[in-house]
N, C-alpha and C positions, 0 to 999 in steps of 0.2 A: 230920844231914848226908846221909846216904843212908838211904831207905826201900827194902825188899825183900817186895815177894808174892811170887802166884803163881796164874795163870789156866790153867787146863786145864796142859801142860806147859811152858807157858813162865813163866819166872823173869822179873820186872819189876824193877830195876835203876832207883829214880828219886834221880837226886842234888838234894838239895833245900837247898841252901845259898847262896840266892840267885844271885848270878853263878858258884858254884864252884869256884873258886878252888881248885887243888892245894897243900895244905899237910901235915904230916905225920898229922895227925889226922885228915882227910880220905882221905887213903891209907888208915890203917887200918881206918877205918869201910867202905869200899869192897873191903876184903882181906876181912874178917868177913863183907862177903854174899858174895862169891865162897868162902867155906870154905863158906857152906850151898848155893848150886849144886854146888860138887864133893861134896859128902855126900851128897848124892839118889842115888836109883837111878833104874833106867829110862830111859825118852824124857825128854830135856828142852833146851830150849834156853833165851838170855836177851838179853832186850831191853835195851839201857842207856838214859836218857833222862834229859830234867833236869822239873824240879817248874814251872819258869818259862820261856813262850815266846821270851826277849831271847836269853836265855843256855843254851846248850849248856855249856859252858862256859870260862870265860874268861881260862884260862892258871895259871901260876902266883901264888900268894896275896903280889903284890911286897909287900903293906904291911906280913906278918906277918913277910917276907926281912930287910927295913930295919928292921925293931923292936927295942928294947931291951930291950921285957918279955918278963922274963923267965918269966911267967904268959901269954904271951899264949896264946889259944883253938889256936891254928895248930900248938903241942905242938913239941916237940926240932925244933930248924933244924938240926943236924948230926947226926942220923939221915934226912933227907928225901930227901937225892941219890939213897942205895941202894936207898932202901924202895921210894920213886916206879919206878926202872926197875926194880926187881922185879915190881912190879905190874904194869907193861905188858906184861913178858915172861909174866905169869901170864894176862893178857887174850888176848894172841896167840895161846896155845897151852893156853887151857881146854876140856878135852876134851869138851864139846859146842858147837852150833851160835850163833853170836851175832850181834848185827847194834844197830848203835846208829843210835836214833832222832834226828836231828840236829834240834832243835827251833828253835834258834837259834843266834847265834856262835859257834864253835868255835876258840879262840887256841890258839896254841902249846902246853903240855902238854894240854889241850883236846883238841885236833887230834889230838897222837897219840892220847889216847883213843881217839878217833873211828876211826883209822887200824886201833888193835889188834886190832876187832874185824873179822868175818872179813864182813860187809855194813857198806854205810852208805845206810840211808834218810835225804836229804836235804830239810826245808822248801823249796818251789819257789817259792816270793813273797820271800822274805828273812831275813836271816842268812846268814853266811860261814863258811867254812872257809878256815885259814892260819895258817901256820907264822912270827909276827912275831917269831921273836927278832932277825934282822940289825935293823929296824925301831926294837927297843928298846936294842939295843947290846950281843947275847949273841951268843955263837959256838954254832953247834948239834951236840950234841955226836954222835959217831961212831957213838952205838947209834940214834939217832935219826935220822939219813941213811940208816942202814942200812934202818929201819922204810920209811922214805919208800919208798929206793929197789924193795925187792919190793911194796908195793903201789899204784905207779903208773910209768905210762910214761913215759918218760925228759924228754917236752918236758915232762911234767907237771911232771916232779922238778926239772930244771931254776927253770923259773920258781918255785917253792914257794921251792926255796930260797937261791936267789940275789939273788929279785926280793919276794919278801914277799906273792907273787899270792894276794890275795882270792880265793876259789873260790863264787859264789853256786851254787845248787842245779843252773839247767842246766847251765853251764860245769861244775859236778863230774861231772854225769850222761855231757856230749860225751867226757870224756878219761879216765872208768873212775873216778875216786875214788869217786861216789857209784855205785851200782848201782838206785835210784830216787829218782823226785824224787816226792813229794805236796805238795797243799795242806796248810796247819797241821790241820783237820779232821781230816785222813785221814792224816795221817800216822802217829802210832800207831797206830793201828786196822791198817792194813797192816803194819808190820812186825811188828805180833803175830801177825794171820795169816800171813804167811810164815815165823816163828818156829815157828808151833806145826806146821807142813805139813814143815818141816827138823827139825822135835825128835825124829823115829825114830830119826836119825842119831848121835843123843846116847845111845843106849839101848847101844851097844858102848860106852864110854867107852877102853878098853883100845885098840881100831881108832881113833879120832878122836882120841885126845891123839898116838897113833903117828905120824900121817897129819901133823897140825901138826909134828910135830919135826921129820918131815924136810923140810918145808917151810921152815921158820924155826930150828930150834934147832941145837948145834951140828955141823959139817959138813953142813952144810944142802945137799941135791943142786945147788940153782941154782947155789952157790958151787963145785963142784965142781973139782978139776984136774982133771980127765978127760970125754974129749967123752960124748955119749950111745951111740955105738957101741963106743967102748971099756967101756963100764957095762954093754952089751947081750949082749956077747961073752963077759964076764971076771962074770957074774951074784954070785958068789960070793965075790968080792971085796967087794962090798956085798949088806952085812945093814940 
């Protein structure tokens, strides 16, 4: 399900399960290479990407959701809910640099994949980015609005997820989601070099997982009750 190198400092991230599909044995497989990125020392960062150019990947595993088997490949359906948003929270705020290579479709848990990580190189010929749960008849849930809302602006956020807006490559590039667009050729190939040009920054880990919390984790500065000049004045107040 997910294969894991590694070229010069950068960690290669390739989920190879055909369309991808979020199920819980897929999370775990995905948690296991992220324990050997956080086990390294030094420079490093990590590229995510999928094995197949259709799919980025393509949301939740609905066939293994509706199953009865109780054998099915997809592993415990009522460990998935926790395991899954752990892992995103472990994507958001792994203490070196990342950036996922959007090779194709990116659906709803997909998406927030895409989303966790701190770049998103997007294909510029085709494939989407989009949050379809309203689409499928899900409610989305409250850590995942939150996800949305710190990494894009607000019209973004809006239409994502009110309106189910497909994002191809330029329209992600115009409104901040993606931060580049390539051809499918160059598409890896670029976010590995920008990978390996940002993986200095992964050599503090101690600075970089800090830098993510107070970005994202709890009491996150953006959330803050207090303006920036009250922060500015009263320094000591916050650690």
């Amino acid at each position: 399900m997910i294969d894991l190198t590694r070229e010069g400092n950068v960690f290669l991230l390739t989920m190879n399960d055909g369309e991808n599909r979020w199920n819980t044995n897929f999370v775990r497989e995905f948690a296991e290479a992220l324990d050997e990125v956080e086990a390294s020392e030094g420079p490093a960062s990590l590229v995510t990407t999928s094995a197949t150019e259709k799919f980025f990947s393509n949301g939740l595993d609905l066939e293994w959701r509706g199953s009865d088997d109780a054998n099915h490949r997809g592993g415990d359906r009522e460990a998935f809910g926790a395991e899954f948003m752990y892992l995103m929270g472990r994507i958001i705020t792994l203490p070196v640099p990342t950036i996922a290579a959007v090779n194709g479709h990116a659906f709803g848990a997909g998406f927030m994949c895409a989303l966790c990580h701190d770049n998103r190189f997007q294909r510029a010929d085709r494939g989407f980015m989009c949050a379809n749960e309203v689409d499928i008849g899900m409610v989305i849930p409250n850590p995942e609005l939150a996800l949305f809302r710190h990494k894009m602006p607000m019209n973004a956020y809006l239409e994502t997820v009110i309106q189910a807006k497909r994002w191809a490559g330029p329209q992600s590039l115009e409104v901040g989601i993606a931060q580049q667009i390539e051809p499918i050729d160059n598409l890896l190939p670029a976010a590995i070099a920008k990978a390996e040009e940002l993986s200095r920054l992964g050599a503090n880990r101690t600075v970089y997982s800090k830098m993510k919390e107070a970005l994202y984790g709890e009491n996150a500065v953006i959330n803050s009750l207090h303006g920036p000049a009250h922060m500015l004045k009263n320094p000591a107040q916050f650690h």
